[in-house]
C-alpha positions in Angstrom: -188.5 -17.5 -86.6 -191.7 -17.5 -84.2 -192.9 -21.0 -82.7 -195.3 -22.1 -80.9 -194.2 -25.3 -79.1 -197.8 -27.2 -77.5 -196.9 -29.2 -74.7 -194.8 -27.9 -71.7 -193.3 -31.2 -70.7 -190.2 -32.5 -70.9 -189.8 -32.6 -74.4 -192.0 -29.1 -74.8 -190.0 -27.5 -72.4 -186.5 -28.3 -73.0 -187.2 -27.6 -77.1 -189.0 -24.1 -75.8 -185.5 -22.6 -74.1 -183.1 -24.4 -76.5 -185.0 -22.6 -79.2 -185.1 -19.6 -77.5 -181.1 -19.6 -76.9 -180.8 -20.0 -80.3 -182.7 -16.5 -81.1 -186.2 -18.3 -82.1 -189.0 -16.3 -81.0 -191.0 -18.9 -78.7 -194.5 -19.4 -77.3 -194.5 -22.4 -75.0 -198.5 -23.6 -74.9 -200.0 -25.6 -72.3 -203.4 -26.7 -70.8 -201.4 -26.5 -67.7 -202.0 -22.7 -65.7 -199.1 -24.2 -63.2 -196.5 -24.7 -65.8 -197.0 -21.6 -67.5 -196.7 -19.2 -64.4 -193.9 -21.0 -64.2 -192.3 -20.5 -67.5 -193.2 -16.8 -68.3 -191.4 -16.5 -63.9 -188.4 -17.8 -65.6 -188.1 -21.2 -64.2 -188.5 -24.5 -65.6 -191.6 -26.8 -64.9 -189.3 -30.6 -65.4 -186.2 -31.0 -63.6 -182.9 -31.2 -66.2 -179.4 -30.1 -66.6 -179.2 -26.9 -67.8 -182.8 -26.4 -68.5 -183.7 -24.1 -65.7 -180.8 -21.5 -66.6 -182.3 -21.8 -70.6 -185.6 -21.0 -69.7 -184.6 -18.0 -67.6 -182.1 -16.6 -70.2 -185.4 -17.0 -72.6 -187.7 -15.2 -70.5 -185.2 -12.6 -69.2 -184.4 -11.8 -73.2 -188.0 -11.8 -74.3 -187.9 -15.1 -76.8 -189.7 -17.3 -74.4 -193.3 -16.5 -73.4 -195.9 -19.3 -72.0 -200.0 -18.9 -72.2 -202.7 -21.1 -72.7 -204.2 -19.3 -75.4 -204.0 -21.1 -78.6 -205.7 -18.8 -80.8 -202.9 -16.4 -79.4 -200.3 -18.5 -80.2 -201.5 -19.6 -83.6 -201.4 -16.1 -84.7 -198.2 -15.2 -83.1 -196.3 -17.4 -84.6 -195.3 -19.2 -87.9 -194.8 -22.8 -87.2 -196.0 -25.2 -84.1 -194.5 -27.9 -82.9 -196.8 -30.8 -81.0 -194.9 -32.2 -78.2 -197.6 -33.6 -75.9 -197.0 -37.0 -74.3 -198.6 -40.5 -76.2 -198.4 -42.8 -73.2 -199.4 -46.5 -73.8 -203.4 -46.7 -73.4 -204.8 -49.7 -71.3 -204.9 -52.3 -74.6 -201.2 -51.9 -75.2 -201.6 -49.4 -77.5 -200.3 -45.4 -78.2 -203.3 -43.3 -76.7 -203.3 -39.9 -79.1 -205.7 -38.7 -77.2 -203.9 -35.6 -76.2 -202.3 -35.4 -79.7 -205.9 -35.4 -81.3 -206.9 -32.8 -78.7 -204.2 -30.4 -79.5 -204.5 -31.0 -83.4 -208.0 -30.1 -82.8 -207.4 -26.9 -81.0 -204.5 -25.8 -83.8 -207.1 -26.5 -86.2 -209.8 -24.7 -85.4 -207.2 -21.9 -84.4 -206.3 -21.8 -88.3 -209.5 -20.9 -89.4 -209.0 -17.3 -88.7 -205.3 -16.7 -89.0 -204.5 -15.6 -92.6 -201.8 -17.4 -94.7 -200.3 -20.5 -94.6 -198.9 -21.9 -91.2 -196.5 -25.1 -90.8 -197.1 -27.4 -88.1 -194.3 -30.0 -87.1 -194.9 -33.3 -85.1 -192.7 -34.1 -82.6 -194.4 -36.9 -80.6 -194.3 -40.2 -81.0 -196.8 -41.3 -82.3 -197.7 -44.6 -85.2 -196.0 -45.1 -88.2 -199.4 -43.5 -90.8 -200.5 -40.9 -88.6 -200.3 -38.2 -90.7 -202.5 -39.9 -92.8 -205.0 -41.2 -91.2 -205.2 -38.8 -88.0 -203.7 -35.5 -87.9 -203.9 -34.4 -91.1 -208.1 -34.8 -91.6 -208.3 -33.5 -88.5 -206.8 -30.4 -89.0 -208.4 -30.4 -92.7 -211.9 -30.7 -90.9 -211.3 -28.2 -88.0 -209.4 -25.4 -89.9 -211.7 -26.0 -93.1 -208.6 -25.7 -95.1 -206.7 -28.5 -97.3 -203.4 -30.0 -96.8 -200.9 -27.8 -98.6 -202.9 -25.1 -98.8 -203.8 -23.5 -95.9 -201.5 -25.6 -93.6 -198.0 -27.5 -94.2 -197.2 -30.6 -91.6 -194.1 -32.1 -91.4 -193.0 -34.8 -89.0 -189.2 -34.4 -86.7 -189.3 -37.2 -84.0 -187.1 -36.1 -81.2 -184.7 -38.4 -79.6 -183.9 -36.5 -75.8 -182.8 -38.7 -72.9 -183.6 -37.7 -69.6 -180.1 -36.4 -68.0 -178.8 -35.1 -71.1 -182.0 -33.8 -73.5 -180.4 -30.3 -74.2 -176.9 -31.6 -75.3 -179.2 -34.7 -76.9 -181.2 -31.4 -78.7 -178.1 -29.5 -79.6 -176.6 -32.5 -81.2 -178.9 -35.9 -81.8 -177.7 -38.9 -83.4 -179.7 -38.4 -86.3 -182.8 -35.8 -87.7 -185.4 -37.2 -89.3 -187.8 -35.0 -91.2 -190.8 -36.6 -92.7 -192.1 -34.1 -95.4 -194.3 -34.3 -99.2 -192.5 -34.7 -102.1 -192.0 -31.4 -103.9 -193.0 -29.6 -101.1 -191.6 -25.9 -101.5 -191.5 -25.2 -98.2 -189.7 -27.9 -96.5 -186.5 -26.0 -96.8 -187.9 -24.1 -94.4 -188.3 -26.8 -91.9 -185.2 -28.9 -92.7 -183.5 -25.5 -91.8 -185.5 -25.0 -88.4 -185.6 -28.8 -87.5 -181.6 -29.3 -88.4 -179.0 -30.3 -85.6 -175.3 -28.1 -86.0 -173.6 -27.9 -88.7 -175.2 -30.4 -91.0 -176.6 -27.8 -93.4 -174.8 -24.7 -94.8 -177.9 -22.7 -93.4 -178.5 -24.1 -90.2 -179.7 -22.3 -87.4 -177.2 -24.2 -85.4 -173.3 -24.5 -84.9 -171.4 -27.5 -86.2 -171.6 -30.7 -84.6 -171.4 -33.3 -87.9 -174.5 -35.4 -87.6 -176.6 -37.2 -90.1 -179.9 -36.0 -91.0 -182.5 -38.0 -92.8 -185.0 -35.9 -94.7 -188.3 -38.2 -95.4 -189.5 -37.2 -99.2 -193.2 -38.3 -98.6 -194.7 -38.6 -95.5 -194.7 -41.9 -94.9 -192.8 -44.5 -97.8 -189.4 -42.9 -98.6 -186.3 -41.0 -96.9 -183.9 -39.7 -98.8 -180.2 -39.6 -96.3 -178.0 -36.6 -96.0 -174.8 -38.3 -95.1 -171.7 -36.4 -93.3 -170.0 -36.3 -96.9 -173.0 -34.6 -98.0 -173.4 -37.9 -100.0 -177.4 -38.9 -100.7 -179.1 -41.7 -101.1 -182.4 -43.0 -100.9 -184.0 -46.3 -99.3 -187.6 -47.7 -98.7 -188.7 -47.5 -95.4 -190.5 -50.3 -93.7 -194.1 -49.7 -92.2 
């Protein structure tokens, strides 16, 4: 699959060259002209275990790429992931400045890139964001509606510093937040997936539990190791 992955930070970065390993064709994205030279010269811009051999095995076989571009990478690839930081603003609160920014920039990207494209959220950002944020953002700046000319889908990571690429390899849980009936959320629960837990996983076996969200925001259906389901309200 090609990705573009905005936001060359830690999170960025270390899901850029996992990604890449895997066989993903990869556009990292930043506003950063410092941490792309970096990138596309085959060495990592956060310091990690394991990361900077990743990103050199991605560049080296041509699945990892860096630019500041968006257009570029909007066309080039099928899905983007948003992994720019949402540090606590001076009030207490999440800023999304950058996320707005970025959403903005994908957005307005969209409007001349035929077809549908998928964007994932991988921030962390509010419970309702998709709601009330991203989504009319990107409905305003692409001039396209939800589920028409775009997809969005929300995969929180969960990487500790010290170990983020075994954390991305094999997390304690996936969460994908999705629409209900949404045709093409296969495609992201088989992107988004950690080892093993799905018969067509891009990943290896590893036996974790996954948690696929059925709307966006008020209910998660649970993929259980046993392949058991069931579903449960979720608070907020």
């Amino acid at each position: 699959m090609r990705i573009s992955i905005f936001g060359a930070g830690y999170v960025g970065t270390v899901s850029s060259a996992c990604l890449a390993a895997l066989g993903h064709e990869v556009v990292a994205v930043d506003v950063s002209s410092d941490k792309i030279d970096l990138i596309n010269q085959g060495r990592s811009p956060v310091v990690e275990d394991e990361i900077d051999s990743l990103v050199a095995q991605g560049v080296g076989r041509g699945k990892l790429t860096a630019t500041m571009d968006v257009a570029t990478a909007i066309t080039r690839t099928e899905v983007s992931f948003i992994s720019v930081g949402t540090p606590s603003a001076p009030d207490g609160r999440v800023s999304m400045k950058a996320v707005e920014e970025v959403v903005a920039t994908i957005g307005r990207a969209l409007r001349d890139k035929p077809g549908t494209h998928a964007i994932v959220m991988r921030s962390t950002v509010p419970p309702g964001t998709a709601e009330t944020c991203t989504i009319p953002i990107l409905e305003r700046e692409s001039g396209r509606k939800f589920g028409e000319g775009f997809t969005y889908y929300s995969n929180p990571e969960f990487l500790r510093e010290g170990s983020s690429v075994k954390d991305f390899y094999a997390p304690p849980f996936t969460l994908i937040g999705a629409p209900i009936d949404d045709d093409a959320a296969s495609d992201a629960r088989h992107l988004c997936t950690p080892p093993g837990t799905c018969s067509r996983s891009a990943f290896p076996c590893r036996g974790k539990r996954q948690v696929f969200g059925e709307c966006l925001s008020c209910r998660e259906t649970c993929l259980c190791q046993r392949g058991r389901r069931h579903s449960r309200r979720a608070r907020g």
